[in-house]
N, C-alpha and C positions, 0 to 999 in steps of 0.2 A: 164832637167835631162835625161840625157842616157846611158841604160844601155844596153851592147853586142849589138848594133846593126847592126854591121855588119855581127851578126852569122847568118850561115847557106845560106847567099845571094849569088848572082853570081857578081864577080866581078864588071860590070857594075853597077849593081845598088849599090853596095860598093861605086865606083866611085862618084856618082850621090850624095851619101849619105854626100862625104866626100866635095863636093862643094857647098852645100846646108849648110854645118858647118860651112865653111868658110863664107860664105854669110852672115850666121848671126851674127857673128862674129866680120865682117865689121861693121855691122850696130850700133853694142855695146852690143851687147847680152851677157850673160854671159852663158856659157856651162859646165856643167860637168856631165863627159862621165867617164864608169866603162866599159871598154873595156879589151879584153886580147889578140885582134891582137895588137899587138906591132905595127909594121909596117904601120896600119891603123892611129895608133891614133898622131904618132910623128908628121908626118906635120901639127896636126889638135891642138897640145896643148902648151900651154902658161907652166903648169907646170906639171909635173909627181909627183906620189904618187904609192911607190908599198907596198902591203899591202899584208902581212903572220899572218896568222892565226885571221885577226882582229886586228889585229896589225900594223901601220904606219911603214915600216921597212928602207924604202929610201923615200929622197922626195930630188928635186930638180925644178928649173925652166930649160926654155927650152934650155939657152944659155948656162947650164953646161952639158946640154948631153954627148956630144964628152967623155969629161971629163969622165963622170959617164958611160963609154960603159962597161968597165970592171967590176965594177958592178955590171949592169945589165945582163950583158952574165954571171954571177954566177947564181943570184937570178932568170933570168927569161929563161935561156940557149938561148936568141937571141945574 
């Protein structure tokens, strides 16, 4: 379980963080990550879940992204 952990880092170590994810990943691990860099967590995720107010409000897997951009440039303005 991971939560925001790319706040507040410098880049690199973003970097580091985000092939260290992948790594385990490889191995079969199971991850879930409460991120709100957008941008960080897309190459890192099997499936998205955006959540208002405590609320499940979109969910998708990875391969509908494209799909769900408009969407998500509402909900999250990326």
């Amino acid at each position: 379980m991971l939560n925001e952990i790319s706040e507040g880092l410098a880049p690199v170590i973003v970097q580091t963080l985000a092939r260290m994810i992948l790594m385990l990943k490889q191995r079969g691990y199971t991850v879930v990550m409460v991120e709100q860099n957008f941008r960080f967590a897309v190459p890192l995720a099997d499936r998205f879940y955006v959540i208002e107010h405590g609320n499940i409000v979109e969910h998708f897997g990875a391969g509908e992204l494209e799909a769900k951009m408009p969407v998500l440039h509402e909900l999250l303005g990326v």
